[in-house]
LUMROPA-298549 format. One record per residue: residue in three letters; x negated, y negated, z of N, C-alpha, C in turn. Coordinates in steps of 0.1 Angstrom, whole numbers, plus 5000, padded with zeros to 4 digits. Example, Ala and Ser with C-alpha at 12.3 -4.5 7.8 and 13.67 -1.06 7.14 Angstrom:
% residues 2
Ala486850575078487750455078486850335078 Ser487250225071486350115071487150005079 
***
This chain:
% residues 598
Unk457447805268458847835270459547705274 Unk459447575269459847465271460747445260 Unk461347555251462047495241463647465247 Unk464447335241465347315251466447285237 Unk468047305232468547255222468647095225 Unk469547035216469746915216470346885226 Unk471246915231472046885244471246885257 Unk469746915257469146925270468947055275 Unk469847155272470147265282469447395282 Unk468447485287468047555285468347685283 Unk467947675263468547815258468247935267 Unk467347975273467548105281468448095292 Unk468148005297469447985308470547975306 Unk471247905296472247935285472648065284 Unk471448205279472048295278472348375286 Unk471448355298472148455309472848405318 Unk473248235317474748215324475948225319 Unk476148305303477348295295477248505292 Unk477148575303477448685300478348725293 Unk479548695297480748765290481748635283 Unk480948585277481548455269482348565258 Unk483648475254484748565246485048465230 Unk484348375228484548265216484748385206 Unk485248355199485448435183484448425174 Unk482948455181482748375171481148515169 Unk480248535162478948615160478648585176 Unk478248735176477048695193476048725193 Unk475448695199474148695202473648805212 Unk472948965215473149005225471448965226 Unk471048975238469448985240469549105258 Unk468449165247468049315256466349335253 Unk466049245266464749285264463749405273 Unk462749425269461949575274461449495286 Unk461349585295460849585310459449455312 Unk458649525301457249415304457549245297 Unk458949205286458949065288460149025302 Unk460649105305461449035318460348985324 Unk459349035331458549005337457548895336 Unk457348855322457248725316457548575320 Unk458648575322459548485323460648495336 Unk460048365348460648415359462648345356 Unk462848305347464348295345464748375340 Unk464548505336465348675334464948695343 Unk464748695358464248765366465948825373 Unk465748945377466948945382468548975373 Unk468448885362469548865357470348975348 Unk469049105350469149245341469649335353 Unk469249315364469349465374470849475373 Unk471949435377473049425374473749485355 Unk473549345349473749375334473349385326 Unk472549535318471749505315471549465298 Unk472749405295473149335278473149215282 Unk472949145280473448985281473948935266 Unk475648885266475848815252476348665253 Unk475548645240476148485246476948485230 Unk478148405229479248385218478748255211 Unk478348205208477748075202477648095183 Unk478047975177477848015163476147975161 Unk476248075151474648095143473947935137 Unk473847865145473547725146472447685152 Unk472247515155471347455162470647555172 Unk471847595186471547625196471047825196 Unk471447845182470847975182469447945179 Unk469247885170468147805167467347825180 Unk467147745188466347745198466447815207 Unk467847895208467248025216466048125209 Unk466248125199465748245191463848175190 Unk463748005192462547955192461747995208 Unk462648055217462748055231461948175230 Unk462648285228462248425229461048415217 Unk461048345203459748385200458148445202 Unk458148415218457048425221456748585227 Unk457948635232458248765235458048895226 Unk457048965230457149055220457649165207 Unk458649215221460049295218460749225203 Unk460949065208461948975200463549055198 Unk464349045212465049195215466449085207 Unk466348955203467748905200468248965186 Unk469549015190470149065178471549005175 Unk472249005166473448945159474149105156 Unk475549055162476649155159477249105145 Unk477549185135478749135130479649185121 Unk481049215124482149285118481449435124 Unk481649455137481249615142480049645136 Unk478649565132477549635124476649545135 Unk475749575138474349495147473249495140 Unk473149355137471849295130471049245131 Unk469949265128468349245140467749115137 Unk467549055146466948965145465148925146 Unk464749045152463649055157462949215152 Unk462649265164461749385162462649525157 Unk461949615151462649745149463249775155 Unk462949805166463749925176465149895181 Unk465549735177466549645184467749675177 Unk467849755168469049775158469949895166 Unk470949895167471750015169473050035159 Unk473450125157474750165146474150155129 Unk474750085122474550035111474449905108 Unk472749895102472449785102472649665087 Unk472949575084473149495074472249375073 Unk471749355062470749265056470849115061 Unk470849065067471348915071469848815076 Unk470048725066468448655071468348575082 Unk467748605089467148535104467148375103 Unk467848325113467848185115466248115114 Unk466047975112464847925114464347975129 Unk462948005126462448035138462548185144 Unk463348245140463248385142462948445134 Unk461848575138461348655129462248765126 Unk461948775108462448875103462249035105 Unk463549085105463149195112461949255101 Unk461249355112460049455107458849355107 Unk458849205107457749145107456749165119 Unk457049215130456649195144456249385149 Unk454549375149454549545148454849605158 Unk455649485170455749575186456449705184 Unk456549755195456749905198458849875198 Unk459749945198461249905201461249885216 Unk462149835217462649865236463249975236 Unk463150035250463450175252464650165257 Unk465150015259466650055267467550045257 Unk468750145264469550185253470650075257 Unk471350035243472549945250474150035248 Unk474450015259476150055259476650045250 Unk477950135243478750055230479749975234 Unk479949935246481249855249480749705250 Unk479549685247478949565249479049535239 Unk479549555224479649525212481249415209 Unk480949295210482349215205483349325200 Unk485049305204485849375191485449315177 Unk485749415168485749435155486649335148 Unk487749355156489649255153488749115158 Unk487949085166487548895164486348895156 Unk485648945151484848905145485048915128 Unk486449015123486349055113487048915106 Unk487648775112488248675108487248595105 Unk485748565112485148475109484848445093 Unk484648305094484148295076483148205080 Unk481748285075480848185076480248105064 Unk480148005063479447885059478447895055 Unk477247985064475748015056475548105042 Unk474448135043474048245028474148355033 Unk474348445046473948565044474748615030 Unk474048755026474348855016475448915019 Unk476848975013477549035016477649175011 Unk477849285025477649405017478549475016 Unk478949525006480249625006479849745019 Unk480749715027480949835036481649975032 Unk480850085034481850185032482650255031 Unk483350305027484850305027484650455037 Unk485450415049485750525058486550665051 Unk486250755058486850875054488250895059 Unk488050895070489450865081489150845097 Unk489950815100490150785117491050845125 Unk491750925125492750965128492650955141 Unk493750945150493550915167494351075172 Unk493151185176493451305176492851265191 Unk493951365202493851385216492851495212 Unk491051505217490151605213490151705228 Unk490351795221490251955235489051885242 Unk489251935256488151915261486952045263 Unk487752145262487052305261487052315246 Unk486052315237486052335225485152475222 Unk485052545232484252665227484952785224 Unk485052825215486252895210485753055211 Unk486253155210485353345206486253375196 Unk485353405188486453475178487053595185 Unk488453595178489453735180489253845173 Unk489453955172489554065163490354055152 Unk490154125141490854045126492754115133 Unk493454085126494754105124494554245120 Unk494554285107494854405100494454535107 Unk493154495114492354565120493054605132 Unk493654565141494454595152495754675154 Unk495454715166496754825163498354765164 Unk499154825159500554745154501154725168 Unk501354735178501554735189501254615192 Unk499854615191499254495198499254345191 Unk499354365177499454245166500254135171 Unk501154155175502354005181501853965188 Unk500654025200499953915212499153885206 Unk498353965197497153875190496853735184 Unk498353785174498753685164499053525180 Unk499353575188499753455194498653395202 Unk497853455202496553445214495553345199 Unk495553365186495353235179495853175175 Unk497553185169497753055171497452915185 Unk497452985195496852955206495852875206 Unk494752955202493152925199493152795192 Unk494052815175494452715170494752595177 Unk494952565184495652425192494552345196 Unk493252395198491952335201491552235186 Unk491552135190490852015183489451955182 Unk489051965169487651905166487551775165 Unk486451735166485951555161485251575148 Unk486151525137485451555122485451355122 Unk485251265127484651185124483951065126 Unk483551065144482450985149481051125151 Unk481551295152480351335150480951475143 Unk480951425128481151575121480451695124 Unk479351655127478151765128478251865143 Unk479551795149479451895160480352015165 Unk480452105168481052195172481452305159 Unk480152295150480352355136480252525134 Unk480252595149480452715151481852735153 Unk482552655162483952655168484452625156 Unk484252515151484852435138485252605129 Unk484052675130484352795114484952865120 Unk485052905133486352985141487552935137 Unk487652845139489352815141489852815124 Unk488652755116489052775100489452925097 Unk488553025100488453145098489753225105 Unk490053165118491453235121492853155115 Unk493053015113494352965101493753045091 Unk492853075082492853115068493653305072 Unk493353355083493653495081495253505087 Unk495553435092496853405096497853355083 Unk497253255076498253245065497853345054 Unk497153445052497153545048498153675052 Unk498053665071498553805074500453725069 Unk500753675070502053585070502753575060 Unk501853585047502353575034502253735031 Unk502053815036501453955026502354065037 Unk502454045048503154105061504354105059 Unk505354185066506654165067506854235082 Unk507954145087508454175104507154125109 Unk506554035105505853975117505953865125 Unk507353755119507653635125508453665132 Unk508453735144509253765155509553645164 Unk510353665176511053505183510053495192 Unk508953525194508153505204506953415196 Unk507253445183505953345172506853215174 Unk507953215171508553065169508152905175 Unk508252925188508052865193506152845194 Unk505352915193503452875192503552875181 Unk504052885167503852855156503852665156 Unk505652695162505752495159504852375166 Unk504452485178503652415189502252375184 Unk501852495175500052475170500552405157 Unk501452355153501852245140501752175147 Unk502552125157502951955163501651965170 Unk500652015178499051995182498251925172 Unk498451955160497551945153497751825139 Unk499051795139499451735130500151585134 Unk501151555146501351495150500651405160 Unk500051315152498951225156498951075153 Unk498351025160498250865155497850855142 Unk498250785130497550735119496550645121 Unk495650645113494550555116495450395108 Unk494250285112494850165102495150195089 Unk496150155083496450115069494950035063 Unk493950125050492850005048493549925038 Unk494849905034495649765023496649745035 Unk496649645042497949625051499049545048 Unk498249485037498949385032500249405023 Unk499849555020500849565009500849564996 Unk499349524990499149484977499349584970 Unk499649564953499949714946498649774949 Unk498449894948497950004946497550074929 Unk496350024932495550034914495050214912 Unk495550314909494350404909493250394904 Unk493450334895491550304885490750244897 Unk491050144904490350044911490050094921 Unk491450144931491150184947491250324947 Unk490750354960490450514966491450554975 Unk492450614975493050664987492150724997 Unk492350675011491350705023491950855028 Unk490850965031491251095027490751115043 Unk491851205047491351265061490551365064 Unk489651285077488551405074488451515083 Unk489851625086489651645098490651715082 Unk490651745071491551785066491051955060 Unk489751975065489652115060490752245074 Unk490952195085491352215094493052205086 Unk493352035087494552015086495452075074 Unk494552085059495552195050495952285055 Unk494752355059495152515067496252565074 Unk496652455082498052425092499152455084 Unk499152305076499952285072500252415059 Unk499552485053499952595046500452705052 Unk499852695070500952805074502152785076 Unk502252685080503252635087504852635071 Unk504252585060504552635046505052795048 Unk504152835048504453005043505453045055 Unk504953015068505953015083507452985074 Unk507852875068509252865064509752915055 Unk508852985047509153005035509453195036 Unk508653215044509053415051510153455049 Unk510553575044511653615046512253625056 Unk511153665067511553695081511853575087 Unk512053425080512153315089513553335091 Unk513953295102515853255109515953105112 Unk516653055107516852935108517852915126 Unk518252995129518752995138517953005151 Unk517053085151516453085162515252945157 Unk514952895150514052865147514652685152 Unk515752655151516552545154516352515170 Unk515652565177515952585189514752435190 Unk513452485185511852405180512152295172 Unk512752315159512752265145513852135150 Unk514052035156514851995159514751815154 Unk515851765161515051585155514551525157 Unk513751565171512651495176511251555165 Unk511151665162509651695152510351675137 Unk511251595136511851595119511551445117 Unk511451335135511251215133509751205130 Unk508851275143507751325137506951355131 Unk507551415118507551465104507551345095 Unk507851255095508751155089507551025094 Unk507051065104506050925101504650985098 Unk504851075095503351135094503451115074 Unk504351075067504651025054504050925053 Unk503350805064502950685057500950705057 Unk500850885058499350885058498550825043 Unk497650815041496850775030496450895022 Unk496050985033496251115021497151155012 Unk497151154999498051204991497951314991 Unk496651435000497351574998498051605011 Unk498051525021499051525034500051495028 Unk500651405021502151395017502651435008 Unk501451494997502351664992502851754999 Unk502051815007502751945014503551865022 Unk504051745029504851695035506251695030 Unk505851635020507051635008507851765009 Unk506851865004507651995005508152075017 Unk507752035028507952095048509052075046 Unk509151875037511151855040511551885036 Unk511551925023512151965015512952075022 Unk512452185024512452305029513452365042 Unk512752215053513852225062515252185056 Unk515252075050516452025044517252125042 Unk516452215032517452295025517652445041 Unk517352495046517452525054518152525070 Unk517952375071519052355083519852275082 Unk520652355081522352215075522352125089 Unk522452205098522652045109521551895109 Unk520551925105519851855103519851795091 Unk520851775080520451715067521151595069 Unk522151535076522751395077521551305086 Unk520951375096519351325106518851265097 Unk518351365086516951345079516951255072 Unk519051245062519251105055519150985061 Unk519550985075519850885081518450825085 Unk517350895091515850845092515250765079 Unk515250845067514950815053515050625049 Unk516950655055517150515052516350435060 Unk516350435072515450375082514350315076 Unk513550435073512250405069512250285058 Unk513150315046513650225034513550095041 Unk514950065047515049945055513949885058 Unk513049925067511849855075510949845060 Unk510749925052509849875043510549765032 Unk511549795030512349715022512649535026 Unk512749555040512949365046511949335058 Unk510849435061510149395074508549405066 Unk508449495063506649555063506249555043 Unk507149595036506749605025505349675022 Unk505049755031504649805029504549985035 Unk504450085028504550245032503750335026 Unk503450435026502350465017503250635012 Unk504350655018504950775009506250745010 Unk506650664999507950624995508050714984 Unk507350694979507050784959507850944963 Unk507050974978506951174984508751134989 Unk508951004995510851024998511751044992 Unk511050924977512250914968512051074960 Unk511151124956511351234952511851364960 Unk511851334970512751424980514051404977 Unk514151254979516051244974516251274962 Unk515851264954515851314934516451424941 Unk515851524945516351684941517851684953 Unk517751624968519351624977520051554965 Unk519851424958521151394953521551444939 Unk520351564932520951654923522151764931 Unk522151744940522751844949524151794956 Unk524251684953525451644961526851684950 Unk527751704962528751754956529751634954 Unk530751684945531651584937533151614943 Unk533651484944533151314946532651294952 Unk531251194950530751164961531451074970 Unk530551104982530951024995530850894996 Unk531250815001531150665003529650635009 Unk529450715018527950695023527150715012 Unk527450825003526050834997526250714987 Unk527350664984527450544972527250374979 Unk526550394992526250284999525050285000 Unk524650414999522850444999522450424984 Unk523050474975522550344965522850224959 Unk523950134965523650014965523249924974 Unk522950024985522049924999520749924997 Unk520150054997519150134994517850094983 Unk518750174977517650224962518050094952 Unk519050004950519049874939517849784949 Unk517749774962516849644970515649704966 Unk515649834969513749904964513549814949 Unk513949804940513649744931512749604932 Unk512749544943512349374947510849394951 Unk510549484957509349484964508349504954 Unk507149414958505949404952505049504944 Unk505349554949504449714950505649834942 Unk506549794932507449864927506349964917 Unk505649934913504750054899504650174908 Unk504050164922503950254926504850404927 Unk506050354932506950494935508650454922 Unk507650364912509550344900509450464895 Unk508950574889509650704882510450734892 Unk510250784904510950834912512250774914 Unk512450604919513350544920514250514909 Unk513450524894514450544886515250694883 Unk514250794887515150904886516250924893 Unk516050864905516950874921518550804909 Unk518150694906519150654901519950674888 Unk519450724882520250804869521150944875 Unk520251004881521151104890522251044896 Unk522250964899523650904906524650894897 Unk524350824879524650754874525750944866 Unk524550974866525051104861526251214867 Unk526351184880527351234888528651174889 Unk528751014890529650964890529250814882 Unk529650844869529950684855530450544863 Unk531550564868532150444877531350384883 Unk529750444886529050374898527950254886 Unk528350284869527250204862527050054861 Unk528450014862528749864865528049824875 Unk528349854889527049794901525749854900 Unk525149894891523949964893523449874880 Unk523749804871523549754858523549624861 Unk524749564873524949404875523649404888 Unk523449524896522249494904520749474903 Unk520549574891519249504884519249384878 Unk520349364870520049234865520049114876 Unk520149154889520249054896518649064902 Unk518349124904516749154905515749184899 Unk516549144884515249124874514249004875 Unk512649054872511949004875511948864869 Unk511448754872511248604864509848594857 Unk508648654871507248604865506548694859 Unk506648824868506048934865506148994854 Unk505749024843505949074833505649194834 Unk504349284837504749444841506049504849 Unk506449404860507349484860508849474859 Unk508749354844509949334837509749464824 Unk508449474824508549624815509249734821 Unk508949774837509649884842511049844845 Unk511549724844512949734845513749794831 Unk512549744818513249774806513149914805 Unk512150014806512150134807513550204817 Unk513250154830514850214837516050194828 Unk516250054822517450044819517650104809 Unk517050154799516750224785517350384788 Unk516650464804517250584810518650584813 Unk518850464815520450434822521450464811 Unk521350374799521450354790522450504780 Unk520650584782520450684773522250774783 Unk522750734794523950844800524950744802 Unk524950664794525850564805527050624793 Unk528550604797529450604792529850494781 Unk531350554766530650414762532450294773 Unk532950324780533950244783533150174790 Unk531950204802531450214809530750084800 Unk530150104792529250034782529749894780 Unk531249924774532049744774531949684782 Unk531949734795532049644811530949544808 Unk529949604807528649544812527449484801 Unk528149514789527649494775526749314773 Unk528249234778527549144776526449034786 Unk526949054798525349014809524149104801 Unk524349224796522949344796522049254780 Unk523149224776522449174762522149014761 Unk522648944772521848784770520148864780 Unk520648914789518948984792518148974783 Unk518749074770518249154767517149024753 Unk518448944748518048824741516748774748 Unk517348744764515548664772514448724771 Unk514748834772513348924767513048944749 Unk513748984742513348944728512548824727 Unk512748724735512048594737511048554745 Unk510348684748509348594759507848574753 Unk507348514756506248504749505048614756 Unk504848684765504548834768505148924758 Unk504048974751504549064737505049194743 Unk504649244751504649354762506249344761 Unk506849264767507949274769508849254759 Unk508549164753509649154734509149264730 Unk508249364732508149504724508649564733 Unk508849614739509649734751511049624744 Unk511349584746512949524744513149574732 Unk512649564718512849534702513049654702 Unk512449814713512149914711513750004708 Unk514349934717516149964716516750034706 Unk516049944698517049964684516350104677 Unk515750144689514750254681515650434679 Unk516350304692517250434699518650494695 Unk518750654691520050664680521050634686 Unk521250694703522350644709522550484712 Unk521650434719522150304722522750184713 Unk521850244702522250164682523850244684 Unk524350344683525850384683526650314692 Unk526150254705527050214713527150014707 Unk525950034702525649844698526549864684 Unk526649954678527449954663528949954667 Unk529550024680530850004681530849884685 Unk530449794694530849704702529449574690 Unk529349554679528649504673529349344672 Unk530649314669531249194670530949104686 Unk530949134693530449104705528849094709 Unk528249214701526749224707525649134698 Unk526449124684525649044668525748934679 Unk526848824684526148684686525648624694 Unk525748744707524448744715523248734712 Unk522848854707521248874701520748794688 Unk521948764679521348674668520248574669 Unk520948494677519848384683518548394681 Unk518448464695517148474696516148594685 Unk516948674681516248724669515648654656 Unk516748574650516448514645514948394642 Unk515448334659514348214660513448254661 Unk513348384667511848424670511248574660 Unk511948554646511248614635510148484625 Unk510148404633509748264626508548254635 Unk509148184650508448144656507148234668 Unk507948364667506348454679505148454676 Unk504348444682503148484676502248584677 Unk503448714684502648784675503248874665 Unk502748924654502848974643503749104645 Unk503249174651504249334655505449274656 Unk506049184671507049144669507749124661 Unk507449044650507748994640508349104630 Unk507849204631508449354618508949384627 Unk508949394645509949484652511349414649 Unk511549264650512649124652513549204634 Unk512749154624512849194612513149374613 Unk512749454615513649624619515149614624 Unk515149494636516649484640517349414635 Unk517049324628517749234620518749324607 Unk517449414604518049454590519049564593 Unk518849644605520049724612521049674614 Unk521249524612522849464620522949444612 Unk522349404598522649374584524149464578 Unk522949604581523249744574524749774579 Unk524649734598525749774604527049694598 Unk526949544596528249474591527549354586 Unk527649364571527449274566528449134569 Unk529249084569530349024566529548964580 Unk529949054595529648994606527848924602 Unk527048964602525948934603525548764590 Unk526648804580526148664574527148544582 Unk528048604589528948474601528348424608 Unk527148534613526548504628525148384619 Unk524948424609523748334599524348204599 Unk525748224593526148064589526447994603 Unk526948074614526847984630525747934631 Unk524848054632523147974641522847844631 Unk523047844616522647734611523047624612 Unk524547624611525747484620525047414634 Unk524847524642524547524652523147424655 Unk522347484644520947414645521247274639 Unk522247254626522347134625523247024634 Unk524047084640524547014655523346934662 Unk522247024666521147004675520446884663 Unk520446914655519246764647520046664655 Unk521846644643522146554643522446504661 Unk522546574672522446504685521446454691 Unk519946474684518746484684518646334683 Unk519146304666518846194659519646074663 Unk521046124675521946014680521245984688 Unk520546064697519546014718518345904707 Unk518045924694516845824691517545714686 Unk518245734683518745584679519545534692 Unk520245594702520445534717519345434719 Unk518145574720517445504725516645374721 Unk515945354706515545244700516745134705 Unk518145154702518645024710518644984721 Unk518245064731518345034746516644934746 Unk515645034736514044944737514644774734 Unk515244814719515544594715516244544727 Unk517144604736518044524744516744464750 Unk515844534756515044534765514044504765 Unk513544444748512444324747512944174745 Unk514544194743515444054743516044014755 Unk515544104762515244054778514943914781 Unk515743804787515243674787513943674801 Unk514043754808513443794822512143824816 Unk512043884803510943954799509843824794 Unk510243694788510443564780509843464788 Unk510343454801509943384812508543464819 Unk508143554813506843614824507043704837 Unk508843744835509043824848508643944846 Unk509044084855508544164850509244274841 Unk508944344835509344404819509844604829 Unk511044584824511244714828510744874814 Unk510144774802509544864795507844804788 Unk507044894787505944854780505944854769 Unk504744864762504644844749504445014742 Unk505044994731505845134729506945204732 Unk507245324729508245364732508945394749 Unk510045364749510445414764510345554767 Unk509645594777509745724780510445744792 
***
C-alpha cells in the first residue's frame, strides 16, 4: 500500500480527505465491504460517519494510482459516475442503477475480472454527482459512447401518499338517489396519484381501480342525462386540475432545433393511460348537454385557462390534441373568457417568438386561432389586425417554422379573406422575412404566397405586384432547383397567369431577365422546359411586348460587354503607366507585378 501519485500525496488519503469535493468533473466513489476497511489502518474510522466517500478528480495520473492503491483489496469497491449512470471499476456487486461500458484506467481491474463476492453495503442515491455537472464534461479518452435511452416521461406529479384505493360499486348498479354521492365519492378517489415512472410496477391493483372507475364515469356521462348536477362542478374541475396540472418534465430538444418526424421521437407520457382517461372526461364533462356555463364559470376561470395553456408545451402530441380541443370548447363556451385566452395566446407567441424559440404546441395554438379568426366578425377590430402583423408575420422568422407553417399559413389567409386591405402588409411582411440561406424554407414561403395569391384581390394585386415579382425573378434564379421549381410552378396557375396577363406590361420586364438568362444558363434540365413553359405563355400573352422586352435584354447585355471592354482597356493603361514608372527603373519598389493588375 505504498503507492503514492506524482505529487507525493497519498491516494487513499486523498480520498478520504476530499469527501465532498464539488469539481465538475467524473468521481470517483469508493465503498468498500467491512473485511477491507479493516485492512488498511487509514479507512479506519473514516466510514462510521460517511459511509460513500467521493473524490472529484479527472480520470487521470492520480486516478491512476488510487485505483493502483485499492488494487490489492478484494471488493475493488472504486467506481466512476457518469452522466447519472455508475460505472464499475472493479468487482460485480459495485454497480448500482444503470451500468455503461467504460474501460478501466491502467491498473484497475476490469469489471467481472475479480471473482470476490459484491459488497453488501448499499449506497445512498444522493451520493451520486448532479446529472446538470457531469452531463457538460467532454472527455479526451476512448471510452465507448452509448446511446442512452430515450425516457418515456418525467412528469413532476405531487404522489398521494395513501395510494390504497377500494373499489366503489358500479354507477348503473346503484340506486338513483344515491348516484350524485357516488359519482362524487370517485371522482374523489380519482384525485389519488400514481408513480408510472421511477417504479411502474407499483401500486398496479390501485393503478386498475382508478383506470376502471375514469373509464365508467366517462361512460356513465356520455350515455346519462341529468347527471352533471352543481354539486359535480366543482370535483369534476378539481379531479382535472389534480391530475393534469403539473410540472412538465425537461424539454429533451431545448435548444429548439427543427423537429424531424422520420428522425426523432416525441417523448410520450407515461402516466398517460391514467391521463387520457381524465382528460376524456373532462371532454365529454363540456361537451354534456347538461353542462351550464354559468354555474360552471364559477371553477372554469383564468387562473385554470392559464393553467391549461402551459400544459400546451407538453411533448406529447396526444396531450395537445385533446388540449387543443378543451380550448377550443371553452372558447366557444365562455364569452368572458375569450379576450383572456387571446391575450395569453399572444403571450405565449411573444416569449417563443423573441426569448425561447422554442414551444412544443404552437402548431395545437395556431390551429385553435384558424377556426376563432374564421369567426370573427366584420370589420375587424384593430386588435385583431395588430395580432396579425405583430403576431403571426414575426412567426414566420423562427427556426423551426416547418413545424407549425400549414397552420400559420392558414391563420393568415383567413385574415386575408375577411378583410383584402390587410394584403399589402401581409405580402410586404414576408417579403421582408424572406429567407436568404435556407432554401426549404424559401419553399414554404413560396407555397404560402401562392395561397395568398390564389384570394388576393386584383386592385390589391397592382399594389404589391412589383416587390412580389423581383422576388419572384430571385427565385427563378437560384441555383436550388427546389426553389426555381416551386417558383416556375406559378405559371401553372389559371388565376394567378390572369392577374400576370392584366398587369403583363409591368410584370414581362421584371421576370424577363432572369427567365431568359437562366433558359441557357441552369443546370438543371426540368428547369429549363419549366423557364421555356413561361416564356412561351408571355409570348402567347403579348407578342409585341415580349419581343420589346427581347430586344431590351439584348441592348442591355450589349451595354455590359461594351463597359466590360472599357474597365480592360482602363485598365491595361493604368499597367503601361505603371511599368514606365521611373521609381520602378531605379530598383524602387513596383506598385505592380508581373502580369496583370489585380
Amino acid at each position: 500500500m505504498k503507492a503514492r501519485s506524482r505529487g507525493g500525496s497519498d491516494p487513499l488519503r486523498a480520498l478520504v480527505s476530499h469527501p465532498s469535493a464539488s469539481l465538475p468533473y467524473p468521481s470517483l466513489r469508493y465503498d468498500p465491504c467491512a473485511r477491507c476497511r479493516g485492512r488498511d489502518p487509514r479507512l479506519q474510522g473514516a466510514f462510521h460517519s460517511l459511509p460513500n466517500i467521493t473524490l472529484a478528480e479527472r480520470w487521470s495520473r492520480q486516478e491512476r494510482s488510487v485505483a493502483a492503491a485499492l488494487a490489492p483489496f478484494p471488493c475493488t469497491p472504486l467506481v466512476r459516475v457518469v452522466s447519472g449512470a455508475v460505472v464499475s471499476g472493479g468487482g460485480e456487486g459495485q454497480m448500482a442503477r444503470k451500468v455503461m461500458s467504460y474501460p478501466a484506467p491502467t491498473g484497475l481491474p476490469r469489471a467481472g475480472s475479480s471473482p470476490q463476492p459484491p459488497s453488501s453495503n448499499k449506497r445512498p442515491s444522493n451520493s451520486t454527482p448532479p446529472p446538470t455537472q457531469l452531463s457538460k464534461i467532454k472527455y479526451s479518452g476512448g471510452p465507448q459512447i452509448v446511446k442512452k435511452e430515450r425516457r418515456q416521461s418525467s412528469s413532476r406529479f405531487n404522489l398521494s401518499k395513501n395510494r390504497e384505493l377500494q373499489k366503489l360499486p358500479a354507477l348503473k348498479d346503484s340506486p338513483t338517489q344515491e348516484r350524485e354521492e357516488l359519482f362524487i365519492q370517485k371522482l374523489r378517489q380519482c384525485c389519488v396519484l400514481f408513480d408510472f415512472v421511477s417504479d411502474p410496477l407499483s401500486d398496479l391493483k390501485f393503478k386498475e381501480v382508478k383506470r376502471a372507475g375514469l373509464n365508467e364515469m366517462v361512460e356513465y356521462i356520455t350515455h346519462s342525462r341529468d347527471v352533471v348536477t352543481e354539486a359535480i362542478y366543482p370535483e369534476a374541475v378539481t379531479m382535472f386540475s389534480v391530475n393534469l396540472f403539473r410540472t412538465l418534465p425537461p424539454s429533451s430538444n431545448p435548444t429548439g432545433a427543427e423537429f424531424d418526424p422520420e428522425e426523432d421521437e416525441p417523448t410520450l407520457e407515461a402516466a398517460w393511460p391514467h391521463l387520457q382517461l381524465v382528460y376524456e372526461f373532462f371532454l365529454r364533462f363540456l361537451e354534456s348537454p347538461d353542462f351550464q356555463p354559468n354555474i360552471a364559470k364559477k371553477y372554469i376561470d383564468q387562473k385554470f385557462v392559464l393553467a391549461l395553456l402551459d400544459l400546451f408545451d407538453s411533448e406529447d402530441p396526444r396531450e395537445r390534441d385533446f388540449l387543443k380541443t378543451i380550448l377550443h370548447r371553452i372558447y366557444g363556451k365562455f364569452l368572458g373568457l375569450r379576450a383572456y385566452i387571446r391575450r395569453q395566446i399572444n403571450h405565449i407567441f411573444y416569449r417563443f417568438i423573441y426569448e425561447t424559440e422554442h414551444h412544443n404546441g404552437i402548431a395545437e395554438l395556431l390551429e385553435i386561432l384558424g377556426s376563432i379568426i374564421n369567426g370573427f366578425a366584420l370589420p375587424l377590430k384593430e386588435e385583431h389586425k395588430m395580432f396579425l402583423i405583430r403576431v403571426l408575420l414575426p412567426l414566420h422568422k423562427v427556426k423551426s417554422l416547418s413545424v407549425y407553417h400549414p397552420q400559420l399559413a392558414y391563420c393568415v389567409v383567413q385574415f386575408l379573406e375577411k378583410e383584402s386591405s390587410l394584403t399589402e402588409p401581409v405580402i410586404v411582411g414576408l417579403l421582408k422575412f424572406w429567407p436568404k440561406t435556407h432554401s426549404p424554407k424559401e419553399v414554404m414561403f413560396l407555397n404560402e404566397l401562392e395561397e395568398i395569391l390564389d384570394v388576393i384581390e386584383p386592385s390589391e394585386f397592382s399594389k404589391v405586384m412589383e416587390p412580389l415579382f423581383r422576388q419572384l425573378a430571385k427565385c427563378v434564379s437560384s441555383p436550388h432547383f427546389q426553389v426555381a421549381e416551386r417558383a416556375l410552378y406559378y405559371w401553372n396557375n389559371e388565376y394567378i397567369m390572369s392577374l400576370i396577363s392584366d398587369n403583363a406590361a409591368r410584370v414581362l420586364p421584371i421576370m424577363f431577365p432572369a427567365l431568359y438568362r437562366n433558359s441557357k444558363s441552369h443546370w438543371n434540365k426540368t428547369i429549363h422546359g419549366l423557364i421555356y413553359n413561361a416564356l412561351k405563355l408571355f409570348m402567347e400573352m403579348n407578342q409585341k411586348l415580349f419581343d420589346d422586352c427581347t430586344q431590351q435584354y439584348k441592348a442591355e447585355k450589349q451595354k455590359g460587354r461594351f463597359r466590360m471592354k472599357e474597365r480592360e482597356e482602363m485598365w491595361q493603361k493604368i499597367e503601361e503607366l505603371a511599368r514606365l514608372n521611373p521609381q520602378k527603373r531605379r530598383g524602387g519598389s513596383s506598385i505592380v507585378g508581373e502580369g496583370r493588375l489585380e
